[in-house]
C-alpha positions as a Markdown table, in Angstrom:
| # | Residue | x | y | z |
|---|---|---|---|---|
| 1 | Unk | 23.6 | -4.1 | 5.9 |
| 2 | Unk | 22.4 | -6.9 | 3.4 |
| 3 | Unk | 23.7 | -6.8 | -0.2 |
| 4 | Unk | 21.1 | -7.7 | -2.6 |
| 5 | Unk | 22.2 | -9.7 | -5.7 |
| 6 | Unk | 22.9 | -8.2 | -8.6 |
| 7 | Unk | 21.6 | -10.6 | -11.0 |
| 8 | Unk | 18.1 | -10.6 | -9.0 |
| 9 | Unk | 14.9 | -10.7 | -10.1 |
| 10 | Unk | 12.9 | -8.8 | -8.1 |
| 11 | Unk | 9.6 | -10.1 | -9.3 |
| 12 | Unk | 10.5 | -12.6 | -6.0 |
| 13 | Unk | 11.6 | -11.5 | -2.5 |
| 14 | Unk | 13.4 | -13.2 | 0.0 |
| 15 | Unk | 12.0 | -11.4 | 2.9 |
| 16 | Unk | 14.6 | -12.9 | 5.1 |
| 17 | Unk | 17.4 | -10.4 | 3.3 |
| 18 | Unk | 15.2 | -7.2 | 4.3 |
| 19 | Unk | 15.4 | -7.8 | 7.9 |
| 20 | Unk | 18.9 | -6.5 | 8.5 |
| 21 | Unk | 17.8 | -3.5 | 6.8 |
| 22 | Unk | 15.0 | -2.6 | 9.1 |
| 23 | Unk | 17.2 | -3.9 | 12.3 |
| 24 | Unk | 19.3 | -1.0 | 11.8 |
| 25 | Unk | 16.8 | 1.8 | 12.3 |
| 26 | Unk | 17.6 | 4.5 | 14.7 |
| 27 | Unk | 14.5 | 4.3 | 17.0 |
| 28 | Unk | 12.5 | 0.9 | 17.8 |
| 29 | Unk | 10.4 | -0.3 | 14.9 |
| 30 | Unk | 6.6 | -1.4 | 15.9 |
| 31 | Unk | 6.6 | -3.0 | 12.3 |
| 32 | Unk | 8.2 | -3.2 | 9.0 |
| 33 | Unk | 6.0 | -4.5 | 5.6 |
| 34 | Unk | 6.7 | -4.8 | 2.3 |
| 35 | Unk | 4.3 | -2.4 | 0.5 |
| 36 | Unk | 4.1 | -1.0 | -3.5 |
| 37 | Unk | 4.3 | -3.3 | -6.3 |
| 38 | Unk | 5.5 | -6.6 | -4.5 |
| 39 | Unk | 2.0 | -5.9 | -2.3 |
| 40 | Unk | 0.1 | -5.0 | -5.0 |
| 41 | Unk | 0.6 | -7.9 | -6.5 |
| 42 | Unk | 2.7 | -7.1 | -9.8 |
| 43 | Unk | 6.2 | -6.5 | -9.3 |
| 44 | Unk | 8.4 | -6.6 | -12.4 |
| 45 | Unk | 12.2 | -7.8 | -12.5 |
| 46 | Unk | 14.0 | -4.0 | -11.9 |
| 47 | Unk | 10.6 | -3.3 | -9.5 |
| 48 | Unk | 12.1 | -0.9 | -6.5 |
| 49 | Unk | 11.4 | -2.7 | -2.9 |
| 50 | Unk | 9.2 | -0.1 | -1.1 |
| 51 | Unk | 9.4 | -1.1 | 3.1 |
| 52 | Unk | 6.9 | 1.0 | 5.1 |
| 53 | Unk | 7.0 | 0.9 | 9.2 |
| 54 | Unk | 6.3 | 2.5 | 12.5 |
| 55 | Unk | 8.8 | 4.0 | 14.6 |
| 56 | Unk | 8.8 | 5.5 | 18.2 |
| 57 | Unk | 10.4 | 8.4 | 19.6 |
| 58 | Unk | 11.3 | 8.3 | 22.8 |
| 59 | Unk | 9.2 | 10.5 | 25.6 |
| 60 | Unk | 12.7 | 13.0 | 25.9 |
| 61 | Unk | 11.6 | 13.9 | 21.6 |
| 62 | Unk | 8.1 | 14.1 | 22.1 |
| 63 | Unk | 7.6 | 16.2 | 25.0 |
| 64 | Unk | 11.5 | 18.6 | 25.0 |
| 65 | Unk | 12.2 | 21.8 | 22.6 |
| 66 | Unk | 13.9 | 19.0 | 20.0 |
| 67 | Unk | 11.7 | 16.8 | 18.1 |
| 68 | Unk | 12.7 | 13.8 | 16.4 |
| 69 | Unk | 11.9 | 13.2 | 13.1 |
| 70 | Unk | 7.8 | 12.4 | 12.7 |
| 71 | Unk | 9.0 | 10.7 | 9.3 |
| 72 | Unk | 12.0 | 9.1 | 8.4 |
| 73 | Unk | 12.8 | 8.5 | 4.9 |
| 74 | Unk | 16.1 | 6.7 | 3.0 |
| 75 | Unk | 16.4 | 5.6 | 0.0 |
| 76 | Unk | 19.6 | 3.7 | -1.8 |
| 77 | Unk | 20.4 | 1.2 | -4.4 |
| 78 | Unk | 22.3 | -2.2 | -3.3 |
| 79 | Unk | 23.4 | -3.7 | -6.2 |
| 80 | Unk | 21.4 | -2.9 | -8.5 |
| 81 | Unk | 18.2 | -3.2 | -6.3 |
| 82 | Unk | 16.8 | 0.2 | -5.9 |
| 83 | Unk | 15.1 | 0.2 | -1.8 |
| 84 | Unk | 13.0 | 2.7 | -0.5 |
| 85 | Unk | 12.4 | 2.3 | 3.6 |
| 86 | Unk | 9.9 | 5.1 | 5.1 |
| 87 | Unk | 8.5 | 5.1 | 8.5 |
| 88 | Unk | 6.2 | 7.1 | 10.6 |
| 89 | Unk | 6.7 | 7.8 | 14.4 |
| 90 | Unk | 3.4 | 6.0 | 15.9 |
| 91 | Unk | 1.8 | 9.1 | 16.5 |
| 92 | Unk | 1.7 | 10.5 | 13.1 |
| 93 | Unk | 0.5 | 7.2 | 12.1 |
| 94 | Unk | -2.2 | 6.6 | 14.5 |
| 95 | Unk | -3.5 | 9.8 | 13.1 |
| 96 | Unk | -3.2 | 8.8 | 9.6 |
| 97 | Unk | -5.2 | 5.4 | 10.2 |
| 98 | Unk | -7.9 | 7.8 | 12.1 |
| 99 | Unk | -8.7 | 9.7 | 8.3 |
| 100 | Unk | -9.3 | 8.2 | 5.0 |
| 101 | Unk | -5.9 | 7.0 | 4.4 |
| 102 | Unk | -6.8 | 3.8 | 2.4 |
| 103 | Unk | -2.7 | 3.5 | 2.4 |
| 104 | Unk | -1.2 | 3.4 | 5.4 |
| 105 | Unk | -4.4 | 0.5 | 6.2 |
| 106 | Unk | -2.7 | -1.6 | 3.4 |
| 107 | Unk | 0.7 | -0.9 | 4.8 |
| 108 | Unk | -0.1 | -2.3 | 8.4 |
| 109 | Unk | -2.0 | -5.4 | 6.7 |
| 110 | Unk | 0.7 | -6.4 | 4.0 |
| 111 | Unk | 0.9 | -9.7 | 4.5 |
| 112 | Unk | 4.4 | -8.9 | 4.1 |
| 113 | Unk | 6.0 | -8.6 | 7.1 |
| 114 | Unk | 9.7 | -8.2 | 8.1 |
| 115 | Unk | 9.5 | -6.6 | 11.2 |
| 116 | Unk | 6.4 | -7.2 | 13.9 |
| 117 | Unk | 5.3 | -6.8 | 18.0 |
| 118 | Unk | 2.9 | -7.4 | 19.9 |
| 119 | Unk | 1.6 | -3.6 | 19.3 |
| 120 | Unk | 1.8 | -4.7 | 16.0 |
| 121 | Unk | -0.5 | -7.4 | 16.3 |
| 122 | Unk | -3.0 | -5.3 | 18.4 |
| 123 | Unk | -3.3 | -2.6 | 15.3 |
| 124 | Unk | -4.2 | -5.3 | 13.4 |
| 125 | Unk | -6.7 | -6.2 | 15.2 |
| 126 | Unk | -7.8 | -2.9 | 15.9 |
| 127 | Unk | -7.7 | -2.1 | 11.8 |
| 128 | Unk | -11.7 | -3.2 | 11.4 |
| 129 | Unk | -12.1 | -0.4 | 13.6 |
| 130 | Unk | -10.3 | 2.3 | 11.5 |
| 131 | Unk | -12.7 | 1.3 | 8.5 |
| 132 | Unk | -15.5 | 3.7 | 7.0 |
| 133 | Unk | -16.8 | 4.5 | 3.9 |
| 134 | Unk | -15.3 | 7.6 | 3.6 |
| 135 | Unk | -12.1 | 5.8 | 2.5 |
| 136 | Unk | -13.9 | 5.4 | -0.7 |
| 137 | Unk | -12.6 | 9.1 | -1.3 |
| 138 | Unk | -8.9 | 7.6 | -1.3 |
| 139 | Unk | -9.5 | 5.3 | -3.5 |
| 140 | Unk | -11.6 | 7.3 | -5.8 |
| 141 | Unk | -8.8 | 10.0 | -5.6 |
| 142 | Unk | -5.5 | 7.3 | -6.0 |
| 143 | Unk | -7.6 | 5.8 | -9.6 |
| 144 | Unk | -8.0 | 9.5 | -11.0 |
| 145 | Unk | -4.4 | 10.6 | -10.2 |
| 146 | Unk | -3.1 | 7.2 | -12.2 |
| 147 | Unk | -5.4 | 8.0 | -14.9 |
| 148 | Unk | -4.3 | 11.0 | -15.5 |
| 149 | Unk | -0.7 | 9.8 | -15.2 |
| 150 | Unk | -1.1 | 6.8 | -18.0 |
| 151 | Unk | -3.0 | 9.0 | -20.1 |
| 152 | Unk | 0.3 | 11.3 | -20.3 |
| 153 | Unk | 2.8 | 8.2 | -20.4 |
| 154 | Unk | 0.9 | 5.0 | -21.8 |
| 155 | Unk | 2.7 | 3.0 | -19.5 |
| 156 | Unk | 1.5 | -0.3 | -18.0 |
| 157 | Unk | 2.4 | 0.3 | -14.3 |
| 158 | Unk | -0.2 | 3.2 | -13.7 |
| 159 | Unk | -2.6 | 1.2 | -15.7 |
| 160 | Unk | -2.6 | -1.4 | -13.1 |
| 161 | Unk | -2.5 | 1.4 | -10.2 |
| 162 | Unk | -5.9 | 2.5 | -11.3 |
| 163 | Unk | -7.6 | -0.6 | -11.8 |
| 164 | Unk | -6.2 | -1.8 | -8.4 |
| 165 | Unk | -7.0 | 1.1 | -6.2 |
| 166 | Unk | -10.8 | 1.1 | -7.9 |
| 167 | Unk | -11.3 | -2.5 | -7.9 |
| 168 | Unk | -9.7 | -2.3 | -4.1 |
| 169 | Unk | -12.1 | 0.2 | -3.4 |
| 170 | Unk | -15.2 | -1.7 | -4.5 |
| 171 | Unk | -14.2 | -4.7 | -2.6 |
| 172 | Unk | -13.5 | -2.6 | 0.7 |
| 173 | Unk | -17.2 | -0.9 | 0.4 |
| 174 | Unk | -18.9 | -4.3 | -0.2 |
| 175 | Unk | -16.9 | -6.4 | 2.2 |
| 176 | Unk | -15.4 | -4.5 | 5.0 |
| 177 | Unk | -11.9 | -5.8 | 4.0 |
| 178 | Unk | -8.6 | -4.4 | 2.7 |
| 179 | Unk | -7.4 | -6.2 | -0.1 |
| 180 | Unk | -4.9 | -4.7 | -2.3 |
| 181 | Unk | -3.6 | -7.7 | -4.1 |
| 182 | Unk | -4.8 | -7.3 | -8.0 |
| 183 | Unk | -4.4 | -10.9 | -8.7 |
| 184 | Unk | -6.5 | -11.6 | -5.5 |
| 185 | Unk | -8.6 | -9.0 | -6.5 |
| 186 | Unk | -9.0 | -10.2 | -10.1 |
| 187 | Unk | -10.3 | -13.6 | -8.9 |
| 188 | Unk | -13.1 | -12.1 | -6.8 |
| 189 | Unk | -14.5 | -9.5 | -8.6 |
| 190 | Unk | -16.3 | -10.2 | -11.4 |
| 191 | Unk | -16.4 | -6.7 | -12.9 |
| 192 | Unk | -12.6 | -7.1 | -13.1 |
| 193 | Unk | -11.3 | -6.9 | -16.6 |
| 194 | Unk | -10.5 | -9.7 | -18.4 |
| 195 | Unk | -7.3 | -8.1 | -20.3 |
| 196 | Unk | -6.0 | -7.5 | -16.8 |
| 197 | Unk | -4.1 | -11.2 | -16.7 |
| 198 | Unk | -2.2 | -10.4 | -20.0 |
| 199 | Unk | -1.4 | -6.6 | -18.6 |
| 200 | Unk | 0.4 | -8.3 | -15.7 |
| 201 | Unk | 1.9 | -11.1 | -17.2 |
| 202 | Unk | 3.6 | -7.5 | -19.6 |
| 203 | Unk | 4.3 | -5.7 | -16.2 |
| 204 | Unk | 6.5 | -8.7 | -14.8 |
| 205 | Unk | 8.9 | -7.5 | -17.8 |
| 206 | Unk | 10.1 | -3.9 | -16.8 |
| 207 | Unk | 8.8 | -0.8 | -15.0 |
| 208 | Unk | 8.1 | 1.2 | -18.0 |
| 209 | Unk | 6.5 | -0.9 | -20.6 |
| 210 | Unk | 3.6 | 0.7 | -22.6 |
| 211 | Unk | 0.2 | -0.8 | -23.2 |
| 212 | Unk | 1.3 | -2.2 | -26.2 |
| 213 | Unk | 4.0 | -5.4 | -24.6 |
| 214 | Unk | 0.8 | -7.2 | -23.6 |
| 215 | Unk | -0.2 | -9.9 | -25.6 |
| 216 | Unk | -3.7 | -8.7 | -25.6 |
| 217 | Unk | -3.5 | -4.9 | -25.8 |
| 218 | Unk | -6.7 | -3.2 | -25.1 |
| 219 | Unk | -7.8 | 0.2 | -26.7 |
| 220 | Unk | -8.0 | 3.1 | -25.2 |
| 221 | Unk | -11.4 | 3.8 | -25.9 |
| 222 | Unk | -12.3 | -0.1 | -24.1 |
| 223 | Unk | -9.8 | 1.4 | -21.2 |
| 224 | Unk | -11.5 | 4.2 | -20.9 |
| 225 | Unk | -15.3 | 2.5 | -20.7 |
| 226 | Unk | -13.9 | 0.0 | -18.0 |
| 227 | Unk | -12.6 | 2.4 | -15.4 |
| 228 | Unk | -15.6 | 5.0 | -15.8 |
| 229 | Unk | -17.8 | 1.7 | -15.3 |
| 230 | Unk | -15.4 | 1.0 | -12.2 |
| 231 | Unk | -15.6 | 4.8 | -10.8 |
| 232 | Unk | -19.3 | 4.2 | -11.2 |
| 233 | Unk | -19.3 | 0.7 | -9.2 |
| 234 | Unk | -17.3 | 2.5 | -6.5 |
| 235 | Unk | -20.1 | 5.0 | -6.2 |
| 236 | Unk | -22.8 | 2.5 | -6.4 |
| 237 | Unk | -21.1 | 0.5 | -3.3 |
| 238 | Unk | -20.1 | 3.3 | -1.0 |
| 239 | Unk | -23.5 | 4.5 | -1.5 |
| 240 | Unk | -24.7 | 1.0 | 0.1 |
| 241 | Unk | -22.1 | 0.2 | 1.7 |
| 242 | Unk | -22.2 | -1.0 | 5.4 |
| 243 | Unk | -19.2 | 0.5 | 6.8 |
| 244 | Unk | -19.5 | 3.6 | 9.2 |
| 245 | Unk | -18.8 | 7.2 | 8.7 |
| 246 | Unk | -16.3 | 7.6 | 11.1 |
| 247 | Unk | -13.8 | 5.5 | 13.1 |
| 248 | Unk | -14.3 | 4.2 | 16.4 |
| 249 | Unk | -10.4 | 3.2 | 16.8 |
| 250 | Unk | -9.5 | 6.8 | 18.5 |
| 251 | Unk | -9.9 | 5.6 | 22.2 |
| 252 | Unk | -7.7 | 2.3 | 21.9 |
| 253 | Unk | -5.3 | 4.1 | 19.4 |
| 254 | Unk | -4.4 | 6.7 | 22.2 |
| 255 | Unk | -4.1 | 4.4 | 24.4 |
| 256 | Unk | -1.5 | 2.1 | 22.9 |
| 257 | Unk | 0.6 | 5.9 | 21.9 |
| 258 | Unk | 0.7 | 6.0 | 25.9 |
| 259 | Unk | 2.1 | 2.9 | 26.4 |
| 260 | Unk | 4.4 | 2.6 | 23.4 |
| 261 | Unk | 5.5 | 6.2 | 24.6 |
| 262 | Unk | 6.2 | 5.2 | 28.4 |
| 263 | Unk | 7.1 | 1.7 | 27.8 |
């Protein structure tokens, strides 16, 4: 296993030094990404690395009396650098991509990538295909759980969680695209904040800084205008939006299970 230094910033990753973590996974890995705050596009210097993957059990777990693990879950610190490595076994995952799970979508397309295949490559491709407006709901539902949460702590971090889930939203209804980078999503949406720069630049400090380290500290009354004007742009664009109802992915998915199953 990799040692992380101690002295690292973790607002940068070498994703190089996460690959001997995800080599050592019990059951064959379809892929590994970085996901959380590095993804999201606002890690700060004591950020936790949060790895998310698919794993497959073998036919002998799937089909006996003993089932292996649908989920595996491990987290530890190296030191100093807290890592948090989850995976799903393919099937659980295929399933999750076939609901209105905006986050495992962002998981298989992080551009951040330590572990791939060629399966991963085809549920890429297939991703489009998992799409539908519905996913709107996750979004909607992510932003109003974050709310809540600053409201009770003031903190920065689930500041940011709810405009990026909402503005993420929005761009998925109007474009057909997952995009959960803020930054990205800062630069393409003009109904994007404009305090949103100097909230990040604060974030980049420490996990649990309040409102008040940025340099341009909006009220709470402006706050609270902006994200009931976003949860009313999400509406307005899953209400036009292009994308289908339901997924069409469910035919390819189960086939790929069969042959990641029986090799």
């Amino acid at each position: 296993m990799t040692d992380l230094p101690s002295d690292r910033d973790m607002t940068v990753l070498d994703l190089a030094e996460l690959d001997p973590i995800v080599a050592g996974q019990p059951y064959p890995l379809v892929f590994a990404t970085v996901s959380g705050a590095h993804l999201y596009g606002f890690p700060s210097r004591d950020s936790d690395v949060d790895l998310r993957g698919v794993h497959v059990l073998p036919v002998a777990e799937v089909v006996g009396l003993r089932h292996g693990p649908q989920t595996l879950s491990r987290s530890w610190s190296e030191r100093g650098a807290e890592i948090d490595l989850v995976t799903h076994d393919a099937e659980k995952f295929f399933r999750l991509l076939l609901r209105r799970n905006g986050y495992v979508l962002e998981q298989l397309l992080s551009p951040l990538v330590i572990s791939s295949s060629p399966e991963h490559r085809e549920l890429v491709a297939l991703a489009p295909a998992c799409l539908t407006s519905r996913h709107a709901h996750h979004y909607r539902g992510f932003a109003r759980t974050q709310w809540s949460l600053f409201a009770k702590t003031g903190e920065i971090k689930p500041l940011l969680y709810t405009f990026r889930t909402l503005l993420t939203g929005i761009h998925l209804m109007r474009s057909g695209e997952v995009q959960a980078n803020l930054p990205v999503l800062i630069s393409q949406l003009p109904e994007a904040p404009d305090y949103l720069g100097s909230l990040l630049a604060a974030k980049a400090a420490g996990e649990h800084l309040g409102v008040g380290a940025a340099a341009e500290a909006p009220l709470v009354s402006v706050l609270t205008d902006d994200v009931a004007a976003l949860n009313a742009g999400l509406d307005a664009a899953q209400a036009s939006s292009g994308l289908p109802a339901e997924p069409s992915a469910g035919p390819a998915l189960h086939d790929l299970l069969l042959r990641l199953r029986l090799g």
